[in-house]
C-alpha positions in Angstrom: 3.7 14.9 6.8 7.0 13.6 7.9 9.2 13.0 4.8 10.5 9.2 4.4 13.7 8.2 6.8 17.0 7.2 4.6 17.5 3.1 4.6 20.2 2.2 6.7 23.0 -0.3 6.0 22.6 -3.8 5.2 25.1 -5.8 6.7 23.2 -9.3 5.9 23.7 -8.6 2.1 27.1 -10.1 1.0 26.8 -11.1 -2.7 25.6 -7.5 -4.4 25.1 -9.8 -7.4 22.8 -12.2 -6.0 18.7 -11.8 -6.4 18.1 -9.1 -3.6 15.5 -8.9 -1.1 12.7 -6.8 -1.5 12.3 -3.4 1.2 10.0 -3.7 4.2 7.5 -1.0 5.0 8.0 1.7 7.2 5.0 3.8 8.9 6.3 6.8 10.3 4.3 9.5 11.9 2.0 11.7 10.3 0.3 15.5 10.6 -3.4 14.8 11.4 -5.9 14.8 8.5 -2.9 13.8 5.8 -3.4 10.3 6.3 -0.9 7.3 6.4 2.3 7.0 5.7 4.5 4.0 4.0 8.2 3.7 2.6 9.6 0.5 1.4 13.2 -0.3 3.4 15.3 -3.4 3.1 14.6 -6.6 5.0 18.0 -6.7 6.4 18.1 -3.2 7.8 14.6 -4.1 10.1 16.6 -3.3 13.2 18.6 -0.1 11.9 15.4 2.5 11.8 12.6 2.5 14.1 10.3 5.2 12.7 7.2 5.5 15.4 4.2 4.2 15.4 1.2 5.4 13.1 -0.7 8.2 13.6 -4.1 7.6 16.3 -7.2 6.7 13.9 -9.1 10.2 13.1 -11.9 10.7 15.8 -15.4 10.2 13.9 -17.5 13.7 12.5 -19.9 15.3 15.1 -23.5 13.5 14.4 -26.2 16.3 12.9 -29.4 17.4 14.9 -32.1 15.4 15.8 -34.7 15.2 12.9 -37.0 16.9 15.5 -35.3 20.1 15.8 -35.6 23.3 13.8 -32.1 23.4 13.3 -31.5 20.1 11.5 -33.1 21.2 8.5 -29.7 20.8 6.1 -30.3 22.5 2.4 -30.2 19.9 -0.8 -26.2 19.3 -1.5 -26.0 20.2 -5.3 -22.3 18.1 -5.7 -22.6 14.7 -6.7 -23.1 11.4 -4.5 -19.4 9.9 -3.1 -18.2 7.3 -5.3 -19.2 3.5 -4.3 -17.4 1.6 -2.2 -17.7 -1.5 -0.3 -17.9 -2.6 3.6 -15.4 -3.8 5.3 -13.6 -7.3 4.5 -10.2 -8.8 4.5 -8.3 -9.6 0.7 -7.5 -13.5 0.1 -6.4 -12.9 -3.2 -4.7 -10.9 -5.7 -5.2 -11.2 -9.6 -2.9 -8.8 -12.1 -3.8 -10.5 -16.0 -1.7 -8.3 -17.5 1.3 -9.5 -15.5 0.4 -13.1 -14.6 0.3 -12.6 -11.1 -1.9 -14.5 -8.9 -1.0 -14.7 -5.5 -2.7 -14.8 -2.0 -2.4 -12.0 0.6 -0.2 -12.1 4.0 -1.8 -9.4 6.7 1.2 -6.9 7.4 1.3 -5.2 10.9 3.1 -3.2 12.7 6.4 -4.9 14.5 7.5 -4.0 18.4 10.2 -1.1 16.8 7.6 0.5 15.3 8.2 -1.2 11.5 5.6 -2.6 9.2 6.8 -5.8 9.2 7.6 -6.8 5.3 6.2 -10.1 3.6 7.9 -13.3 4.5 11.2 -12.7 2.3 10.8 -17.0 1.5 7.5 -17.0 -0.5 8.6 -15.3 -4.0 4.5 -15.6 -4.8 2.8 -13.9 -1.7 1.9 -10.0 -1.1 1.1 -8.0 2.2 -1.6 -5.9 2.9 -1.5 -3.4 5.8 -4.4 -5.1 7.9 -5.0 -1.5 10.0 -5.5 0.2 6.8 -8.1 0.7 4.3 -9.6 -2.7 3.1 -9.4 -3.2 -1.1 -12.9 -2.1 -2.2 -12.8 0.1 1.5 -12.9 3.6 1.3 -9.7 4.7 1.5 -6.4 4.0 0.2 -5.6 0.4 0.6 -1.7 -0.4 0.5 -0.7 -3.8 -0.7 3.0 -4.3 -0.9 5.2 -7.4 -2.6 8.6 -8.2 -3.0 10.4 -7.5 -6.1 13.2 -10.3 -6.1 14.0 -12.7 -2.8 17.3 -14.8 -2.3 15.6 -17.3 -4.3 14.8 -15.5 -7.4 12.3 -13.2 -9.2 9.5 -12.3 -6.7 5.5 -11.6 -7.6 5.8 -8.0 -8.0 8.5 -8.2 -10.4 7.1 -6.9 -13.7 4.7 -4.7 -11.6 6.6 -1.5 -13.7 5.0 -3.0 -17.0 1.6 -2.3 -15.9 -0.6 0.4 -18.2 -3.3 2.5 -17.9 -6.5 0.9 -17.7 -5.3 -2.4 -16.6 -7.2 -4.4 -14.2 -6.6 -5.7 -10.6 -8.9 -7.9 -9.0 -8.7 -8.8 -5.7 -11.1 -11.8 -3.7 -12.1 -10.7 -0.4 -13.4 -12.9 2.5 -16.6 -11.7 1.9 -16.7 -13.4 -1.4 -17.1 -10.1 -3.4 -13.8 -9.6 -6.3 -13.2 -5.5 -6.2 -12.0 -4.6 -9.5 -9.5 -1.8 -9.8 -8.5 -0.3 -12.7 -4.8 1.4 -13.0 -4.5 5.3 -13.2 -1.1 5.1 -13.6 2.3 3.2 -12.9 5.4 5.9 -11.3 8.7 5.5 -10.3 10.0 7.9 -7.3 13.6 8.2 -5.5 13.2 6.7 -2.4 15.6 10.1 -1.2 12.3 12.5 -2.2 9.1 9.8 -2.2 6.0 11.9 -2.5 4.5 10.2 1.2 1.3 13.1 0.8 0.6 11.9 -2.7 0.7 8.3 -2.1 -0.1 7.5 1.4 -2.5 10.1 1.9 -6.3 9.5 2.9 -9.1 9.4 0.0 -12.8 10.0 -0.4 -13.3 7.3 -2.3 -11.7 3.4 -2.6 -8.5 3.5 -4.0 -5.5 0.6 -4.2 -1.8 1.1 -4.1 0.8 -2.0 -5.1 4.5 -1.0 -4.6 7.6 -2.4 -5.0 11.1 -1.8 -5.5 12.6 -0.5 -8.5 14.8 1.6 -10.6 18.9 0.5 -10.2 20.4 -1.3 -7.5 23.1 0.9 -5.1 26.2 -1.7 -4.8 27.2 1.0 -2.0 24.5 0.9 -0.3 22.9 -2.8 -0.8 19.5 -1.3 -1.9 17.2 -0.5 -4.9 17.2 3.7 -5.4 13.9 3.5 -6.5 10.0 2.6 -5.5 7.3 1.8 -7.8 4.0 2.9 -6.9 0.7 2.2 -9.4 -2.2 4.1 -8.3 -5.8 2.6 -8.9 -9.2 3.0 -8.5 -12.0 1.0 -7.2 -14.2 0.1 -10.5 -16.7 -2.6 -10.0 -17.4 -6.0 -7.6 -18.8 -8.7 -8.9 -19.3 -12.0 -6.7 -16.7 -14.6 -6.6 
């Protein structure tokens, strides 16, 4: 899988001391069969990378003979069932107790240069969701991005880092089903060695992804040095 492009320079940042924007998404290309790939760069620097488009949707699994035929006798598989997961349907909602976040979902696509575009960088209370991608409850890893900190202040993913083991993440769906997630765990990585496999990588089953930007901000370089990624599972659905 190709390994995350370096942020370029921010020119639009003049006050290193002012609330900072939160990065925009990246989608560069990857090996077939590893899945997607994301990586958080600033808002200002949209026009300084233009990491290519994403990888052409995997072509579906040969079908299995016709129940007629001698050969479509398959043996009894001995491992266990795939883990539930829902259909297909669009998040409206996101709900984090643990960190008072409530906040409504913005669809994030990919821009004419080949970028994920990022959130709208004047809502400090709205988070993206890669509408191409996996839906939240979908199998698949479903990648739901927010903003840190904006020009006007502390953003909705700002305490994201605080979340534990076990905590919850419910998200409404258009469908009127909430898919509960439960956390797995909450990581910080260097944006200069971000472990794309790990986190961007297809799954069997319905997993969630929330990242932000974290760790200390480079003066130099007008940019946070870190991402935070929490990994989650899907755990339940219940109707709205």
């Amino acid at each position: 899988m190709a390994a995350p492009q370096a942020p370029g320079p921010d020119s639009s940042r003049t006050a290193p001391d002012s609330a900072t924007l939160g990065r925009a998404l990246l989608w560069p290309a990857a090996a077939a069969g590893l899945g997607m790939l994301l990586i958080y760069n600033s808002i200002g620097s949209q026009a300084d990378d233009k990491p290519p488009a994403p990888p052409a949707a995997v072509a579906p699994a040969a079908s299995a003979p016709a129940a007629s035929s001698p050969a479509a006798v398959v043996p009894k598989q001995s491992s266990p069932s795939p883990s539930p997961a829902l259909t297909r349907s669009v998040p409206t909602r996101l709900r984090i107790p643990a960190i008072a976040v409530d906040a409504p979902f913005t669809p994030l696509s990919i821009g004419a240069g080949g970028r994920l575009n990022a959130p709208p960088p004047n809502d400090k209370n709205l988070v993206g969701w890669f509408k191409d991608g996996a839906t939240p409850g979908e199998r698949g890893a479903s990648i739901v991005a927010g903003h840190v900190d904006t020009t006007t202040g502390p953003a909705v993913f700002l305490q994201l880092r605080f979340l534990r083991p076990g905590s919850t993440v419910d998200i409404t769906r258009a469908d009127g089903v909430v898919a509960t997630f439960k956390v797995d765990s909450v990581e910080k990585f260097s944006k200069a060695k971000f472990p794309d496999k790990r986190v961007y990588a297809d799954t069997p089953d319905a997993q969630l992804r929330l990242i932000t930007c974290g760790g200390d901000y480079d003066r130099k370089a007008k940019d946070y040095v870190d991402n935070v990624v929490v990994f989650a599972h899907f755990d339940s659905a219940k109707k709205a």
